[in-house]
C-alpha positions as CSV (number, residue, x, y, z in Angstrom):
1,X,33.6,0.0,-10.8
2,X,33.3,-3.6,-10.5
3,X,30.7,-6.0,-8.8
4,X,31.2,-8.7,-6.7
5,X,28.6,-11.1,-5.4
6,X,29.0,-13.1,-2.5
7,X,27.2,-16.4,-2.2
8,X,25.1,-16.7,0.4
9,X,26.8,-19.7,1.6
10,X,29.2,-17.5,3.4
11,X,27.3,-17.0,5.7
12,X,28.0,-19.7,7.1
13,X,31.7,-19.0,6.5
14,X,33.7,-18.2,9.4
15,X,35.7,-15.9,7.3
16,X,32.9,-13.7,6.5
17,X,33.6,-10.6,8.7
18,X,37.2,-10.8,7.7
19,X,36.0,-11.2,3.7
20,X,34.0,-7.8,4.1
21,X,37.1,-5.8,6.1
22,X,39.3,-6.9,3.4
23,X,37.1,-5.8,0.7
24,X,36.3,-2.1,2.6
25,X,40.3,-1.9,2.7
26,X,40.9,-1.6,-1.3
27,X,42.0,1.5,-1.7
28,X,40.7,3.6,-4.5
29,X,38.4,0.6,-5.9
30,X,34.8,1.2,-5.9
31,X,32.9,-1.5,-6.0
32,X,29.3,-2.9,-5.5
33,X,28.4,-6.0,-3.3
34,X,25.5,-8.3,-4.8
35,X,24.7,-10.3,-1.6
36,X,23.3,-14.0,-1.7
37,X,20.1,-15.5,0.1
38,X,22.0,-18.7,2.0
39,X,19.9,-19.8,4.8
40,X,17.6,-17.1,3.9
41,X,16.5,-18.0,0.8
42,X,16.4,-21.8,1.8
43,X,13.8,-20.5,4.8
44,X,11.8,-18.4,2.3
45,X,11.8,-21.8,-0.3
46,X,10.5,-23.8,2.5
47,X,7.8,-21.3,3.8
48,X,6.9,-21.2,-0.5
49,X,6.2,-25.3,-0.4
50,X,4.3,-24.9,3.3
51,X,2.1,-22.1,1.8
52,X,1.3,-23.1,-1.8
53,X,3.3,-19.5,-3.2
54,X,3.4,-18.8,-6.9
55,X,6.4,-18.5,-8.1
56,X,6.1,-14.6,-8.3
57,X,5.4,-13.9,-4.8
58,X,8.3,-16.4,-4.0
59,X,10.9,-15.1,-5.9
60,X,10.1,-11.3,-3.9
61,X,10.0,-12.8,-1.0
62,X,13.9,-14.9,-2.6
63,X,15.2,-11.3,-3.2
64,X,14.6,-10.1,0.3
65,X,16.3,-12.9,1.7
66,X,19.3,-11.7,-0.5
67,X,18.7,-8.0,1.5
68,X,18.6,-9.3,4.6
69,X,22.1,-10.9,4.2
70,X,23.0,-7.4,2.7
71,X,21.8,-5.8,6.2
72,X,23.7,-8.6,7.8
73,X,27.4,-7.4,6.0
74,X,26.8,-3.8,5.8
75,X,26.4,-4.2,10.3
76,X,29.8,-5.8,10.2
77,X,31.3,-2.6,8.2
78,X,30.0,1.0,7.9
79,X,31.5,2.2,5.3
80,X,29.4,0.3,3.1
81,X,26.8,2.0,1.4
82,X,23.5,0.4,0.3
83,X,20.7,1.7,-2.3
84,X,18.4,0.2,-4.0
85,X,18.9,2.5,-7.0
86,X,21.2,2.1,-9.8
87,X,22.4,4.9,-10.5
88,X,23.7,6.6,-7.3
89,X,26.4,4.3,-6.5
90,X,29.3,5.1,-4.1
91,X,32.5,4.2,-3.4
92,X,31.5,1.0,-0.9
93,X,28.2,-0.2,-2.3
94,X,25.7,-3.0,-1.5
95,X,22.7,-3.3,-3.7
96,X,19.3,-4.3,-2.9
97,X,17.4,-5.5,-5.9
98,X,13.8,-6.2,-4.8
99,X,12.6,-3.3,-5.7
100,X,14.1,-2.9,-9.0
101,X,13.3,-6.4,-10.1
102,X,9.8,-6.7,-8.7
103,X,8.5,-4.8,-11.9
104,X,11.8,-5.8,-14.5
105,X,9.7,-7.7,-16.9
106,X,12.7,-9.1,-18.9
107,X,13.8,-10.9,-15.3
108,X,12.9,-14.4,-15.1
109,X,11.2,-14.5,-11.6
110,X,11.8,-17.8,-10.7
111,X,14.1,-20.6,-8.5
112,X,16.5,-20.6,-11.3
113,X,17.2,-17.0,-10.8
114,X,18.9,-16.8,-8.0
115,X,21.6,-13.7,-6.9
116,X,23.7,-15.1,-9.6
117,X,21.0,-13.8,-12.0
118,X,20.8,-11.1,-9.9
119,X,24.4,-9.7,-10.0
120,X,24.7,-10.8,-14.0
121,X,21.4,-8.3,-14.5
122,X,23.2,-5.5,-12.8
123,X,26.2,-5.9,-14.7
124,X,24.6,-5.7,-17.9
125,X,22.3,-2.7,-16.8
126,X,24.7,-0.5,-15.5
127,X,28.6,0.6,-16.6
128,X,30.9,-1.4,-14.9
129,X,34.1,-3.1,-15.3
130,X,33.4,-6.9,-14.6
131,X,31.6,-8.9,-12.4
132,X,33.3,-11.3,-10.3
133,X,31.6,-13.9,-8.2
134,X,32.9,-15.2,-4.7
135,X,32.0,-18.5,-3.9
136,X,32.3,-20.9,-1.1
137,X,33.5,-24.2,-3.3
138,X,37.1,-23.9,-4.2
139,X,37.9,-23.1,-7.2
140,X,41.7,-22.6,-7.4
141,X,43.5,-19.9,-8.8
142,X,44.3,-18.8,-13.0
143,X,41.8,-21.1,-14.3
144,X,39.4,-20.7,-17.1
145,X,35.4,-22.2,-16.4
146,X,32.8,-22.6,-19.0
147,X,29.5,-21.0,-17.6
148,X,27.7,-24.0,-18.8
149,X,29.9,-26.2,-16.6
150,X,29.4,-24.3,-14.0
151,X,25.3,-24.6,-14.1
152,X,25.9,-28.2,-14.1
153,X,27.6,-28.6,-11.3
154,X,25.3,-25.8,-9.2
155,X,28.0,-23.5,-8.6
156,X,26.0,-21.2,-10.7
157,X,22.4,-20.4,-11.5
158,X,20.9,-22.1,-14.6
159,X,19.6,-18.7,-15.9
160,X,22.6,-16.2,-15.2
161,X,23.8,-16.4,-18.6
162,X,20.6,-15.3,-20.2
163,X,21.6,-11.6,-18.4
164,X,24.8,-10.9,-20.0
165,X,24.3,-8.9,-23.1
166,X,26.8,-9.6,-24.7
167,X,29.4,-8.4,-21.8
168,X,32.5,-10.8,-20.8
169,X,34.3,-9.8,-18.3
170,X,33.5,-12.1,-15.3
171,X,35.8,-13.5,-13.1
172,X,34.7,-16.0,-10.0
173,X,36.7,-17.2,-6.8
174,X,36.3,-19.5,-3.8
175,X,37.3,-19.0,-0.5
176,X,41.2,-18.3,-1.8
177,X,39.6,-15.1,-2.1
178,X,41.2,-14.5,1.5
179,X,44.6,-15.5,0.9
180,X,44.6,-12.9,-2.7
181,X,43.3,-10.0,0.1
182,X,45.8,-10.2,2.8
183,X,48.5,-10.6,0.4
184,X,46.8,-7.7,-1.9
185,X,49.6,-5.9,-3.6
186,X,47.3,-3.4,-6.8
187,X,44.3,-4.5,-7.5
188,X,45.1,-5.4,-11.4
189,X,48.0,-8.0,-9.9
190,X,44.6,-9.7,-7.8
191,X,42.6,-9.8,-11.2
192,X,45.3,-11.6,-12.9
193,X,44.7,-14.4,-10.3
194,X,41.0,-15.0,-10.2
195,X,39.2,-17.5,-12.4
196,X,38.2,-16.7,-16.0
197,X,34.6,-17.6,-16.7
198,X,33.6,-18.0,-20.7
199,X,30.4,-18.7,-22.5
């Protein structure tokens, strides 16, 4: 089982719909979506500086904007699954983490936590195979990233790598995520391609 989080910037993508049908169609993969805030999360950040929010109440209010989008992909596609639990996943899953991470004291609940953080807690609370992130940006194909490098330049959180536990095996993508789908031939061949990230 492997889990993928999509940036919220896709939702702005017009490739979305097409991102989620290709992902349903893997045969025999099960997988679980970690969903970004996007627009969401930037409403929720300006309703925090409007209202004077402590950073608590914020990042709650951060994580449902990440479930809102997750309502928003799993309406495109039925055969997706959500939970908020973590230990009755399917074969098509979406997560939603407010509840969960509301009272995990060992989460950082602040701006620099976003769904990055998010999907890098699951992986290192649950059994999975990797963790592969899907971003917007465009990253290329076969390359090797340094997390750090990545933080600098915003593509990922600034706290995600405080999650890992140890574990290594992330991968991360931008929108030639499509092109590796349609021409999808077995699902280790697809691997091969994505982006190594390292610490």
């Amino acid at each position: 089982m492997w889990i993928i989080k999509i940036g919220g910037s896709w939702i702005k993508n017009a490739n979305l719909i097409k991102l989620i049908k290709l992902l349903v169609n893997l045969d025999n993969q099960k997988f679980i979506i970690v969903p970004g805030g996007g627009i969401f999360a930037d409403s929720v950040r300006e309703a925090s500086k409007l209202n004077f929010l402590s950073e608590d109440q914020s990042h709650f209010l951060a994580l449902k904007s990440t479930e809102i989008f997750g309502h928003m992909i799993k309406s495109f596609e039925n055969r997706i699954h959500t939970t908020e639990k973590i230990n009755s996943f399917k074969e098509k899953n979406l997560w939603l983490p407010s509840k969960i991470l509301k009272n995990e004291r060992n989460f950082k609940k602040n701006w620099e936590s976003t769904s990055d953080s998010v999907a890098t807690w699951l992986y290192s609370n649950i059994s999975s195979k990797g963790l592969i992130f899907i971003k917007s940006i465009s990253l290329g194909i076969k390359n090797v990233y340094k997390i750090e490098a990545l933080q600098k330049k915003n593509i990922l959180d600034s706290n995600m790598h405080l999650f890992l536990k140890k574990k290594k095996n992330l991968k991360i993508i931008g929108p030639e995520i499509i092109q590796l789908l349609e021409s999808y031939e077995d699902w280790d061949n697809l691997l091969s391609k994505l982006n190594f990230l390292k610490i």
